[in-house]
MARBA-3410 file (N, C-alpha, C, O; in Angstrom, 1 decimal):
117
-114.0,239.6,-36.0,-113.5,238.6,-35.1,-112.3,238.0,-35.8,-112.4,237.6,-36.9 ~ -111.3,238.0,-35.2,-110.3,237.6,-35.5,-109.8,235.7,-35.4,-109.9,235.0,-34.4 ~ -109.4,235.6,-36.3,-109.2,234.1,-36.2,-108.2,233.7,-36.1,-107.4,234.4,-36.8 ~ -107.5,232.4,-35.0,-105.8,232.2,-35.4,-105.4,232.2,-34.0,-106.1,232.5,-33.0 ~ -104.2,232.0,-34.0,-103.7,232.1,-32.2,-103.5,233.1,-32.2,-103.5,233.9,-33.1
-103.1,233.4,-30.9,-102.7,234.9,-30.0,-100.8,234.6,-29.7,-100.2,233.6,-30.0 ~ -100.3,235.5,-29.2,-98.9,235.2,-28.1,-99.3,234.2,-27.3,-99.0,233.0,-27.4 ~ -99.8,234.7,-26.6,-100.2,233.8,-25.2,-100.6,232.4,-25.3,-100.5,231.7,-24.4 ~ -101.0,231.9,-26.5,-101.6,230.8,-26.6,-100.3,229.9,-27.2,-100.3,228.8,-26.8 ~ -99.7,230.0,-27.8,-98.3,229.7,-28.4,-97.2,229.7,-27.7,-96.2,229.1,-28.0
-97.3,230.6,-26.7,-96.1,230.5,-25.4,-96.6,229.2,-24.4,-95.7,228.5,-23.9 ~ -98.2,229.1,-24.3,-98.4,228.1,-23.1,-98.2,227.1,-23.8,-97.7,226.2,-23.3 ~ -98.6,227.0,-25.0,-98.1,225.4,-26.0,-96.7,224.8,-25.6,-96.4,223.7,-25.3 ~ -96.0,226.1,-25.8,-94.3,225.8,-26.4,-93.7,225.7,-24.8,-92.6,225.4,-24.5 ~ -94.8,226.1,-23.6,-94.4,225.9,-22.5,-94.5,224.4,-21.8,-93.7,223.9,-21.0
-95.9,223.8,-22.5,-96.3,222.6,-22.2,-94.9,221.4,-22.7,-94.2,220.6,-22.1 ~ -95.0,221.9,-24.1,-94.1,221.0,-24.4,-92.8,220.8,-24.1,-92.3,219.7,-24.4 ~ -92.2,221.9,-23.4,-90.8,222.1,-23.4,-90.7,221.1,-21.6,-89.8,220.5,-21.1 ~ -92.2,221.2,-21.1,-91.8,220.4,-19.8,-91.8,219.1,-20.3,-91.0,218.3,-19.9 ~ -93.1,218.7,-21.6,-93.2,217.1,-21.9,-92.2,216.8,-21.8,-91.9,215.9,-21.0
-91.1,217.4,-22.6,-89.4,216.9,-23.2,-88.9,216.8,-22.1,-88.4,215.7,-22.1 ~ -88.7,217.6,-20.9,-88.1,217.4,-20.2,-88.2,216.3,-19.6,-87.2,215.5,-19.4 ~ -89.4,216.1,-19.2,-89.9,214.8,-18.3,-89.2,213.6,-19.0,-88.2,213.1,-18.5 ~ -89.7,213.3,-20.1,-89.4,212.5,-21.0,-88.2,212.3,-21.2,-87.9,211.2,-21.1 ~ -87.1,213.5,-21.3,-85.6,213.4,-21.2,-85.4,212.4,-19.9,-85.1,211.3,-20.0
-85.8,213.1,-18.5,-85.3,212.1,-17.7,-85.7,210.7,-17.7,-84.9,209.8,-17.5 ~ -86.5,210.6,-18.0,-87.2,209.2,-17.7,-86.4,208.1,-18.7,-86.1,207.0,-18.3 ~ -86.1,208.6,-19.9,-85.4,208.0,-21.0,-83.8,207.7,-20.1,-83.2,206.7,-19.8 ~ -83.4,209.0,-19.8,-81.8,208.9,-19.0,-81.8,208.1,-17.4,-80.9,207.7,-16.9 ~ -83.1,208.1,-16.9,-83.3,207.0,-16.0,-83.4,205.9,-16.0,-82.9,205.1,-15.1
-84.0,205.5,-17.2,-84.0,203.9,-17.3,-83.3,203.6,-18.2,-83.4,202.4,-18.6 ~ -82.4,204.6,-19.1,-80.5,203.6,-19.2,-80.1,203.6,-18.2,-79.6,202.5,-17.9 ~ -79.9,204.7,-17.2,-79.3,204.1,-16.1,-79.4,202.7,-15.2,-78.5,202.0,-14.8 ~ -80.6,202.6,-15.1,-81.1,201.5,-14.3,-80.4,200.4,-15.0,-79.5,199.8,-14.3 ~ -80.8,199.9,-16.5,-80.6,199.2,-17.6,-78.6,199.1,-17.2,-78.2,198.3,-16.4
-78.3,199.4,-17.4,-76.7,199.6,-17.1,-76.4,198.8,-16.3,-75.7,197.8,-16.5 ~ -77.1,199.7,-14.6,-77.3,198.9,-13.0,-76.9,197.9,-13.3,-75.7,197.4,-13.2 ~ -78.1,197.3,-13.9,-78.7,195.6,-13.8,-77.5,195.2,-15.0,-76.8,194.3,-14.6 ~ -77.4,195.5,-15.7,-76.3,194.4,-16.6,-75.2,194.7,-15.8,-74.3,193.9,-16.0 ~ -75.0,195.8,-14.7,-73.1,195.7,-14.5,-73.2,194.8,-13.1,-72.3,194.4,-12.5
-74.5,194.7,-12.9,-74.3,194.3,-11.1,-74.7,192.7,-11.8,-74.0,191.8,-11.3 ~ -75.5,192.3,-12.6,-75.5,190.5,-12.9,-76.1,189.9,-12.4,-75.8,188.8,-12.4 ~ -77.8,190.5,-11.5,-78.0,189.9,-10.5,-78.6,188.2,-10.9,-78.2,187.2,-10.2 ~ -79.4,188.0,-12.2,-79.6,187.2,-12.7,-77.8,186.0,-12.4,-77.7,185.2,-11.4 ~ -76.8,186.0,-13.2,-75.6,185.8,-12.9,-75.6,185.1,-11.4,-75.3,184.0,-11.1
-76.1,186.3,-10.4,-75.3,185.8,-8.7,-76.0,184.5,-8.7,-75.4,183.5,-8.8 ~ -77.4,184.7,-8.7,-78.7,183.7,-8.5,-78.2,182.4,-9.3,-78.2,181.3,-8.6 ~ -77.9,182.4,-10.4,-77.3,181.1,-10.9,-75.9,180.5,-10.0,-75.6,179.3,-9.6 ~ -75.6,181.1,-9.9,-74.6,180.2,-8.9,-74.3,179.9,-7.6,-73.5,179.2,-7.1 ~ -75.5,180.9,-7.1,-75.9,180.6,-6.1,-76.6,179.1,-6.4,-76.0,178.2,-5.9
-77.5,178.9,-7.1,-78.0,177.6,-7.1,-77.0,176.5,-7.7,-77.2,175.3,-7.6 ~ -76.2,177.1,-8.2,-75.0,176.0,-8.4,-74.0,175.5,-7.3,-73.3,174.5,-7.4 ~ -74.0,176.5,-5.6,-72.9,176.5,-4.9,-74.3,175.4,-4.2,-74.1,174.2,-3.7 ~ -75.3,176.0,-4.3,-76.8,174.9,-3.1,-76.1,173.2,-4.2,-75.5,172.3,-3.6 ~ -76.4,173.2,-5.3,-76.0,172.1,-6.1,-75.2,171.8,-5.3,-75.5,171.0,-4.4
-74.1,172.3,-5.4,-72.5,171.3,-5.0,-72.6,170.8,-3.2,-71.8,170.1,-2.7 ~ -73.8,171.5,-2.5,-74.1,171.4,-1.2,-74.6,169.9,-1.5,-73.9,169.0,-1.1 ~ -75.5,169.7,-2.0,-76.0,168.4,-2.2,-75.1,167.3,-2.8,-75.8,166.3,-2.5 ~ -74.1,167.0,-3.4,-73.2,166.5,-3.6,-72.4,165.9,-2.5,-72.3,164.7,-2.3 ~ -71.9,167.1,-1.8,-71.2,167.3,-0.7,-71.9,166.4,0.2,-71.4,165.3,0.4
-73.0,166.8,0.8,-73.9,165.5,1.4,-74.0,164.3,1.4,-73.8,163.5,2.2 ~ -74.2,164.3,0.1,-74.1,162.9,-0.6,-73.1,162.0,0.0,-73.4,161.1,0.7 ~ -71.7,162.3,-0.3,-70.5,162.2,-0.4,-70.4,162.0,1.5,-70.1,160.9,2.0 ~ -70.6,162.8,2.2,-70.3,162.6,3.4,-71.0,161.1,3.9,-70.4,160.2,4.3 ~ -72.7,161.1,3.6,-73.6,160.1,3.8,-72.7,158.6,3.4,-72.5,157.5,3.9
-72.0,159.3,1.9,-70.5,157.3,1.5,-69.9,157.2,2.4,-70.0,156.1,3.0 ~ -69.0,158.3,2.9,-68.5,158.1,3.7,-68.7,157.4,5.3,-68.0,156.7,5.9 ~ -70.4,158.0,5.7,-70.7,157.6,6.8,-70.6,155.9,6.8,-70.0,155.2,7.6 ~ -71.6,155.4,5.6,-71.5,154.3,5.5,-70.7,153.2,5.0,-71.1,152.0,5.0 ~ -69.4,153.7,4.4,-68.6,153.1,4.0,-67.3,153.1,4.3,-66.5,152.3,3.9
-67.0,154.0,5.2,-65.9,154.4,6.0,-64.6,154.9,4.7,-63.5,154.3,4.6 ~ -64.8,155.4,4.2,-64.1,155.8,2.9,-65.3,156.3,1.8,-66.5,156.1,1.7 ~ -64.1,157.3,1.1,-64.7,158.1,0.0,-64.5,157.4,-1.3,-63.8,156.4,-1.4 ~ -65.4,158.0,-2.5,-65.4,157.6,-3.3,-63.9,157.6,-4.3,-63.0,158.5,-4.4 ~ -64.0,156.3,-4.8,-61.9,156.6,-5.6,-61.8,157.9,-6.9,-60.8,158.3,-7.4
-62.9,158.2,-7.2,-63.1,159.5,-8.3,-64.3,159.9,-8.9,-65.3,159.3,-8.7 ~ -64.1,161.0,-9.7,-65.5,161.7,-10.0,-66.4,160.8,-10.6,-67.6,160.9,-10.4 ~ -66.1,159.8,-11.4,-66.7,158.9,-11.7,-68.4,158.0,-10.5,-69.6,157.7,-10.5 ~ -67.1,158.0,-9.9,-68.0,157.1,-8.9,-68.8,158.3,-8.0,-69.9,157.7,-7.6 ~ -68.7,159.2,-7.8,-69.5,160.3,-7.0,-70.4,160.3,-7.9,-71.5,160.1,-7.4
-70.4,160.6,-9.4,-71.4,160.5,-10.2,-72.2,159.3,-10.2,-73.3,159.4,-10.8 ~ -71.9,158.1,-9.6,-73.0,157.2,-9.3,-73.8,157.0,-8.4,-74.5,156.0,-8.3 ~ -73.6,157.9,-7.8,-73.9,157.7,-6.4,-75.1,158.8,-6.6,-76.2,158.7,-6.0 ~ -74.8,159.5,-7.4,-76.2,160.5,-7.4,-77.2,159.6,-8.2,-76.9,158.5,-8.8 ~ -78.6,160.4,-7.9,-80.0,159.9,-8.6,-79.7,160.2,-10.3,-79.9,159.4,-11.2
-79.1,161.4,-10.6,-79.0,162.0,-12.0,-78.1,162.8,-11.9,-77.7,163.1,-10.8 ~ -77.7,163.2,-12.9,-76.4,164.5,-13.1,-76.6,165.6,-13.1,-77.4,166.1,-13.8 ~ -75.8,166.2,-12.1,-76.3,167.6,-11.5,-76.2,168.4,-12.7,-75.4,168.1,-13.7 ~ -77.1,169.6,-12.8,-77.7,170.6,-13.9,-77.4,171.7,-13.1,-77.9,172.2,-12.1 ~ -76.0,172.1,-13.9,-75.2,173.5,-13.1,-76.2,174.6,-13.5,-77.2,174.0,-14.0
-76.3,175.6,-13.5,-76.5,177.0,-13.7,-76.5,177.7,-14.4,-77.2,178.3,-15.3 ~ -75.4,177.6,-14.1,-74.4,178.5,-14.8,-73.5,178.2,-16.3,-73.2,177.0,-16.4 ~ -73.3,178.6,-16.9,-73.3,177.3,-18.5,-71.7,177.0,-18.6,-70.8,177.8,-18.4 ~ -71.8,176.0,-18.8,-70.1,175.0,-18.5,-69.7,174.6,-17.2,-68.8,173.9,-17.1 ~ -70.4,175.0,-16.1,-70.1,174.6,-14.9,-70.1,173.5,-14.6,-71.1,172.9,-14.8
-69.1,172.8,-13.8,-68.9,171.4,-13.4,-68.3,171.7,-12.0,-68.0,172.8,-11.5 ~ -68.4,170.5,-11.8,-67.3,170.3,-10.4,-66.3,169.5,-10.9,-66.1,168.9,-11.9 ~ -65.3,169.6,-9.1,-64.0,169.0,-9.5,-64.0,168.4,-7.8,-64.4,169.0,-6.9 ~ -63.4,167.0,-7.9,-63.1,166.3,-6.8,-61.9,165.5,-6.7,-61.5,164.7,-7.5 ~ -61.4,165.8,-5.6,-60.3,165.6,-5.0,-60.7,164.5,-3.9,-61.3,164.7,-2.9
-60.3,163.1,-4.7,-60.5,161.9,-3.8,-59.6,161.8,-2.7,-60.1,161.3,-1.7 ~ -58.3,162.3,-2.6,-57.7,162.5,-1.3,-58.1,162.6,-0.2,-58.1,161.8,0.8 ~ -58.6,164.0,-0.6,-58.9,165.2,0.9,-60.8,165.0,0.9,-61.5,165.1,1.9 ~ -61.4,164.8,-0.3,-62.8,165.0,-0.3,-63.5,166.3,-0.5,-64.6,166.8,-0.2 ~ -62.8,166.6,-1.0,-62.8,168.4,-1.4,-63.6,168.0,-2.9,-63.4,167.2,-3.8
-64.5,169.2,-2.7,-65.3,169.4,-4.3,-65.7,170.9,-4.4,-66.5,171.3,-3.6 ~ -65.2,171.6,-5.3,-64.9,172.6,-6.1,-65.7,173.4,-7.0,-65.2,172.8,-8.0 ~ -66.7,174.4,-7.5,-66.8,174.5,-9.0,-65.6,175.1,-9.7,-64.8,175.9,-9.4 ~ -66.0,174.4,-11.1,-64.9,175.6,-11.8,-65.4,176.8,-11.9,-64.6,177.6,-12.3 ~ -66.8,177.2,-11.7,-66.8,178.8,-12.3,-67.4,179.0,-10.8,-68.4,178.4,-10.4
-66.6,179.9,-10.2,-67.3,180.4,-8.9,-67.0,182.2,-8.4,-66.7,182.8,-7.3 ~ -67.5,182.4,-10.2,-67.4,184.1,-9.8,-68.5,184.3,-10.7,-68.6,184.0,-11.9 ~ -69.4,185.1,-9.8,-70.8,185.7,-10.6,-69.8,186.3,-12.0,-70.5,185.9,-12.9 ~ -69.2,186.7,-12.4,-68.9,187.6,-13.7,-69.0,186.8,-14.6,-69.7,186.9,-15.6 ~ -68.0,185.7,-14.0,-67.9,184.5,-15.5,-69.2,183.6,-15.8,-69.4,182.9,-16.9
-70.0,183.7,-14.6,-71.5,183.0,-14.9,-72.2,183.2,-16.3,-72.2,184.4,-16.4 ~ -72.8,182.7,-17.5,-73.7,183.2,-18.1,-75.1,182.9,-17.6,-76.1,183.3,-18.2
END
């Protein structure tokens, strides 16, 4: 009786394994791809400023409500900032607004998902 592998038993091995690798190859080149996706597309990023553009909605509100009741806007950012409960908590990091007591116009400065952190 002979002891030891055969051909056949060493080809189905080297057959098994050559699919493991394979599989494993893609899966590995699938999820850098994915991984890529998601850092090039930022979705995290949109979502922050999205909740920063709902922020500046609330503001904006605010501001119309002075106006309803006071027949005039506030004289500058200062004073819009009083009028809030607390100071708005952008998003997105460095993000502020900007107001134009003129026209009543309010702004962010960062209002492109890329520059979002």
């Amino acid at each position: 009786m002979n002891r030891g592998f055969g051909l056949i038993e060493i080809l189905i091995v080297l057959v098994v394994v050559a699919l493991a690798g394979t599989f494993l190859y893609k899966y590995v080149t699938s999820t850098t791809a994915t991984v890529e996706t998601l850092q090039n597309q930022r979705p995290l990023a949109g979502a922050k400023l999205a909740a920063d553009v709902a922020t500046l909605g609330t503001i904006r509100t605010t501001l119309e409500t002075y106006r309803s009741e006071h027949g005039a806007l506030p004289a500058d950012k200062a004073a819009v900032l009083a009028l809030l409960p607390a100071a708005p908590r952008f998003q997105c990091s460095g993000n502020d607004f900007q107001y134009d007591p003129a026209g009543g116009t309010l702004s962010l400065l960062i209002n492109d998902p890329g520059s979002c952190q």
